[in-house]
C-alpha positions, 0 to 999 in steps of 0.5 A: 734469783734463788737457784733451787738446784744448788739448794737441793744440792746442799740438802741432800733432796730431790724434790719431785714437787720443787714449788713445795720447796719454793712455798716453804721458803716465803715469808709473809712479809714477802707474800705482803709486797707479792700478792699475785706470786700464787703459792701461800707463805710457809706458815702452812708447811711450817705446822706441818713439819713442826708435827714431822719434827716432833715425832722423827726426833721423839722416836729417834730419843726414845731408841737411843735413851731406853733407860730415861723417862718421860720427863728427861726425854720432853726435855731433850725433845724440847731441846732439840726443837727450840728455835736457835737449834733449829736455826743452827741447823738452817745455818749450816746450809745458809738457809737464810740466803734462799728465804724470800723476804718482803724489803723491809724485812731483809733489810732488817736482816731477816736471813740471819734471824734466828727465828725466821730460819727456824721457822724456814727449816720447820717448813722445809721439814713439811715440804720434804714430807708432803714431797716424799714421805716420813722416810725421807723427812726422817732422813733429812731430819736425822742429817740435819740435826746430826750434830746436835744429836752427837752433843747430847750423846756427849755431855747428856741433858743439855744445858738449861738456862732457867735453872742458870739464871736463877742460880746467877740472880740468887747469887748476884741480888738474893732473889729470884726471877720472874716471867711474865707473858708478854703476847700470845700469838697464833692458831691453836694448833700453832701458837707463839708465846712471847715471854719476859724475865723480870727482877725486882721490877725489872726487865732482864730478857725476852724470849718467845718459843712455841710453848711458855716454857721453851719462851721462858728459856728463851728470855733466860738465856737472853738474860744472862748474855746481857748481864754477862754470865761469864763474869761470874760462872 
């Protein structure tokens, strides 16, 4: 059984409304095997704080960067919103130990996949704005990605694993990945683009983000694990 207070404990948050917290914690694999648990899966709330999470940090780039368009700043937006930041923020306060998962899906060690602790924070995120406001989302967003903020401020644009891959491929094979999409998934208003790498015909990687662009990167860097990028940096 989750104690939620510890969990309040380690975010920081009070929830007037605890079973915002609860819902946005349930994964629908777990709402498959609990149909009568009476709340909805996070999916809801995860919409709800990826829109939060969207303007919290655009506003807190556009202050802190004056001088650097638009451009820059949708990258070091997208970078600061892609899933593995996101699920290093979960991480953190071991967010993956209080997610209410279907068995299949725990035992397949969902707590600890990236994605599902992303969407965990995202939804966590929507339910501390629904609880108490854009102020207090503000805050926990600005707490949570504290470090991830510090880095940037340190080494500037962040890293792109496009533009490494392509340098390692023309390097290593003397041509250039593709991508192709794979699947799209979701409403409108919350898609999920699954995309895959390619190199003369072969498959290097597969990535999947909330845009084709944060999927490609996402097969990118899953590329340049698998061929051992640090083998020829």
């Amino acid at each position: 059984m989750a104690d939620w207070r510890e969990l309040e404990a380690r975010l920081h948050v009070s929830f007037k409304q605890p079973q915002l917290l609860r819902q946005a914690l349930v994964h629908t694999s777990y709402l498959n095997e609990n149909p009568g648990i009476g709340t909805g899966s996070n999916e809801r709330l995860e919409f709800l704080g990826d829109a939060a999470l969207g303007i919290v940090v655009a506003q807190q780039l556009y202050l802190e960067y004056p001088e650097v368009d638009e451009g820059i700043l949708t990258e070091l937006r997208a970078y600061l919103v892609r899933r593995d930041t996101l699920a290093r923020a979960a991480a953190r306060f071991d967010l993956g130990d209080y997610l209410q998962l279907g068995r299949g899906e725990d035992a397949a060690g969902g707590r600890k996949r990236p994605t599902n602790l992303a969407r965990g924070y995202e939804a966590l995120v929507g339910a501390i704005f629904l609880d108490g406001g854009i102020t207090r989302a503000r805050a926990f967003i600005k707490r949570s990605l504290a470090e991830e903020f510090a880095k940037l401020r340190k080494s500037g644009m962040p890293y792109d694993p496009k533009s490494r891959l392509q340098e390692v491929i023309q390097s290593r094979w003397q041509t250039t990945p593709s991508y192709k999409v794979l699947k799209t998934e979701g409403p409108d208003h919350a898609r999920r683009f699954t995309v895959q790498v390619v190199v003369g015909g072969k498959a290097l990687g597969t990535g999947e983000g909330r845009s084709k662009q944060m999927a490609e990167k996402a097969a990118a860097q899953q590329a340049l694990n698998d061929i051992g990028e640090q083998e020829i940096a």
